[in-house]
N, C-alpha and C positions, 0 to 999 in steps of 0.2 A: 864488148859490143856497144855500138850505138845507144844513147839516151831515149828513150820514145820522146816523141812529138809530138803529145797528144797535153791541150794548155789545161783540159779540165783534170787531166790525171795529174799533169805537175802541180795542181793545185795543193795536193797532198806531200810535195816532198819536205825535209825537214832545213832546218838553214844551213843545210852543207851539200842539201839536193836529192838524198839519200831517199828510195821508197822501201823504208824497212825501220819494222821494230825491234825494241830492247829487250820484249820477252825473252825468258827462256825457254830454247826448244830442243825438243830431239837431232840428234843424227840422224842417218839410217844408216843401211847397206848398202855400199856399195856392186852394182852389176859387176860380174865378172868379166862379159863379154856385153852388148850391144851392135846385134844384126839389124838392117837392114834392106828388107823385101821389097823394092820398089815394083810396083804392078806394071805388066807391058803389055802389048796388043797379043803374044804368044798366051798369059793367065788369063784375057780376055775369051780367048777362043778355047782353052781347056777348063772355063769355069773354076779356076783358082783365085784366090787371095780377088772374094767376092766384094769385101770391106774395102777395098782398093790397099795399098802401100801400108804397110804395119813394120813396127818395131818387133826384135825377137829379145829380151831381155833373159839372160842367164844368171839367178839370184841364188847366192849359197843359202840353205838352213839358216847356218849360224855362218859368221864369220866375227876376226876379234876387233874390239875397238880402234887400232890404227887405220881398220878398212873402211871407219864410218866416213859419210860427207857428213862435212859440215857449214850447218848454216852459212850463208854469207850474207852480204849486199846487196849484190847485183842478181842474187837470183829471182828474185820477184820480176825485177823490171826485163832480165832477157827473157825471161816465159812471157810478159807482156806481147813482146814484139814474134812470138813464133806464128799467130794467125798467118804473118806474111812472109813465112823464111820458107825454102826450099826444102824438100824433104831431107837432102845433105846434111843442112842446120838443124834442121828439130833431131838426125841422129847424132849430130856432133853434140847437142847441149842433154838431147836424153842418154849418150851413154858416160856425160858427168857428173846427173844426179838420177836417174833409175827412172822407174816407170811411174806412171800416177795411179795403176791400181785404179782405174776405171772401167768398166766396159772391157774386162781384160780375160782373156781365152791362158787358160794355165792349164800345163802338163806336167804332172810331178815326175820327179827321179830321185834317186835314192840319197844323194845328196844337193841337189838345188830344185829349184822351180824353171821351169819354161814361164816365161809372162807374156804374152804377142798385144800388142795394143795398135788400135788405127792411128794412122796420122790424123787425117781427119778427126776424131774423136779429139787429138792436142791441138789440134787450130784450133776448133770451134770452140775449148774450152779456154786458152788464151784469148781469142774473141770474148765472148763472157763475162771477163775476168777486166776486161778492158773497161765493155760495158756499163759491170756495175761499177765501178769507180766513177765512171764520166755521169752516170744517175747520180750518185752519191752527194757528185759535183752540184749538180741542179736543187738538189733535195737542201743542202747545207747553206745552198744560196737563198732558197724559199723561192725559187721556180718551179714553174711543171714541168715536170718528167719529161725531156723532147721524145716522142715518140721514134723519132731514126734513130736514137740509141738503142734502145731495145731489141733491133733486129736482127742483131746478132747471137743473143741469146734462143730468139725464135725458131732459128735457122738448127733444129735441135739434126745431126745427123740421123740415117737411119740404124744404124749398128745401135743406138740408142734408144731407139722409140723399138725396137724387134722386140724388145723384154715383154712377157707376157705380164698378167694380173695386173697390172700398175693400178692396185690399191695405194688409200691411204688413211691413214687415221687422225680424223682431224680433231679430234680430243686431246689424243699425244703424239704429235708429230714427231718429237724428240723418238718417239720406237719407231717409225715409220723407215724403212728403207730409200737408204741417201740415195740411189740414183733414180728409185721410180717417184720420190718427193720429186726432184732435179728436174726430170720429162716433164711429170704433171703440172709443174708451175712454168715451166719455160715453153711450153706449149700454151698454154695458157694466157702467156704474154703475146702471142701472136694478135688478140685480140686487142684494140686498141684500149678500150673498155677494161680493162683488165693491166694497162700498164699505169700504179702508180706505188705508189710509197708501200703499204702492205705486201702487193705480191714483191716485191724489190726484196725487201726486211725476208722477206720467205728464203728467194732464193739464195741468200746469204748465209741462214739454217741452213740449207738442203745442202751447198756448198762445204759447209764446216762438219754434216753428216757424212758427207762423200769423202773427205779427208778424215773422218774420226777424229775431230780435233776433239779433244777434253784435258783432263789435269792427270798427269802420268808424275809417277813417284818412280826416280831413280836414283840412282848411286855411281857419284863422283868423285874424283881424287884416286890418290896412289892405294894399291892393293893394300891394306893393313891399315889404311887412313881413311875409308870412304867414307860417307856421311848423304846422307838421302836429301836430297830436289826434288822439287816440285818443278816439273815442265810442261808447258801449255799445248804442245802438239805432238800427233802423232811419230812415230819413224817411218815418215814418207815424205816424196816431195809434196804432193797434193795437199799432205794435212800440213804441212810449214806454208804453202802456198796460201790454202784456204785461212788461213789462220793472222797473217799477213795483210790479205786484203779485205779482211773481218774488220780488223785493227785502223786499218787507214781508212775503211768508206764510214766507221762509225765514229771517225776523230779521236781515235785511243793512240795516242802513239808509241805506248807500251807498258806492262807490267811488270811486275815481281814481287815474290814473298817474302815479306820483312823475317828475317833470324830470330831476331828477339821477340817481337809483339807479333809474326804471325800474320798482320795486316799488308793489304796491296797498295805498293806503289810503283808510281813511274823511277824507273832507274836512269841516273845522270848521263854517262858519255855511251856508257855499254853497257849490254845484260850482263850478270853475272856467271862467270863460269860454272861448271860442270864441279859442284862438290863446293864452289866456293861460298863462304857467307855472306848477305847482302843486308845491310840495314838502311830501313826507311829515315827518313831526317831529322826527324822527331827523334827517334832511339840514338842516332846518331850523335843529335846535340847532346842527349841526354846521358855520353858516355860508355852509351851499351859496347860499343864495340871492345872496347877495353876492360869492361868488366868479363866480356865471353871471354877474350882470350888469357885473359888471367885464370877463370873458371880452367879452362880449358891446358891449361899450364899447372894448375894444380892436381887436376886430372890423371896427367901423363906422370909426374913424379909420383905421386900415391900407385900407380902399376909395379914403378919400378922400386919400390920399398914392400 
């Protein structure tokens, strides 16, 4: 897919172009199937698929690790450009990495989930997502905020705004529910009065709540070898997404958890793999890596004695 053309979003790429970090992050699951419900003047007239055009995603339970996606490059930047792709396109690229788990109508079965999500619902949040980068852009420069950026976040759909109570706690927002945070501040932003750096910083939380990005412990490498990671995002698209454009609007261009010392750094060309060890530069100069695999060599012969 095409590059976006948007000069305050390239502002962020890295010197190879790339809009994506080195963190490490989850897989997920792969859909089995992804349908397709496009709305026509016949749903019209029988009061069906009221949301207009929805995705029908088919997700196992479980399924095993050769069926996860995984992260790549370019997914950040083709969800950028789905605001303006055809419903064709947003099924061709949702049923290569699953559903966002937003605003999402689920039927269970005995071995998978129903997931139905609007289209609309992934434009406007592709819009959004544009948005706050192109803010981020203004913010990093020591601009104001252009107020026509913001209006795409405004533009909250209604399948969105139907959710009843839209409380919030503004003491811990962190416990607050990511998609009625999501409404209340992006509504919010309708007002001009109301768009600048603060609610921006908000909807970046409410964003990172919606994906559940946090620090997830898992286990990588071959069965009888694994060895626990730390990963920075959810098993979804939305929380790799959310987590992504977390990382690029606040000039992170990426983390990872040193092996030896435990502390975070930015990782050289790539994250590190699933299970693999990563050392920060300091432990690096300082030998570590050689002493773990020695450690780690002594290890395995004292098993087999």
């Amino acid at each position: 897919m095409a590059r976006t053309q948007d000069l305050r979003v390239d502002d962020f790429r890295d010197n190879e172009g790339n809009l994506f970090g080195l963190t490490p992050t989850h897989g997920w699951v792969k859909p089995r199937t992804v349908v397709l419900h496009s709305k026509t003047f016949r749903n019209t007239l029988e009061g069906t698929l009221p949301n207009g055009s929805e995705l029908e995603f088919a997700v196992p339970w479980s399924a095993p690790t050769s069926h996860a996606i995984k992260p790549g490059k370019g997914i950040l930047e083709s969800f950028l450009q789905m605001a303006t792709m055809s419903e064709a396109e947003i099924h061709r690229f949702a049923s290569r990495f699953g559903p966002l788990f937003v605003c999402s109508r689920v039927e269970e079965r005995p071995d998978e989930g129903l997931i139905f999500e609007s289209c609309d619902v992934w434009r406007y949040f592709s819009a959004s997502m544009t948005a706050l980068l192109q803010i981020a852009g203004d913010i990093h420069l020591g601009q104001p905020c252009a107020s026509a950026k913001w209006q795409p976040i405004g533009n909250v759909p209604p399948l969105l705004c139907a959710k009843k109570n839209l409380a919030i706690d503004w003491i811990n927002p962190s416990a607050a529910d990511g998609e009625k945070e999501w409404v209340l501040l992006a509504v919010a932003s309708q007002l001009k009065t109301n768009r600048h750096p603060t609610v921006w910083a908000g909807l970046l939380n409410a964003l990172l709540l919606l994906g559940r990005v946090r620090t997830f412990v898992e286990l990588g490498g071959r069965r009888g070898a694994q060895r626990p990671r730390l990963a920075f995002s959810g098993s979804s698209l939305l929380s790799f997404l959310a987590l992504q454009v977390s990382l690029l609007a606040s000039r992170h261009d990426a983390f990872a958890l040193c092996s030896y010392c435990n502390s975070t750094f930015t990782p050289g060309k790539r994250a590190p793999k699933s299970g693999q060890r990563s050392f920060c530069p300091a432990c690096r100069a300082d030998g570590a890596p050689v002493r773990v695999a020695q450690r780690a060599r002594r290890a395995r012969l004292s098993r087999k004695t």
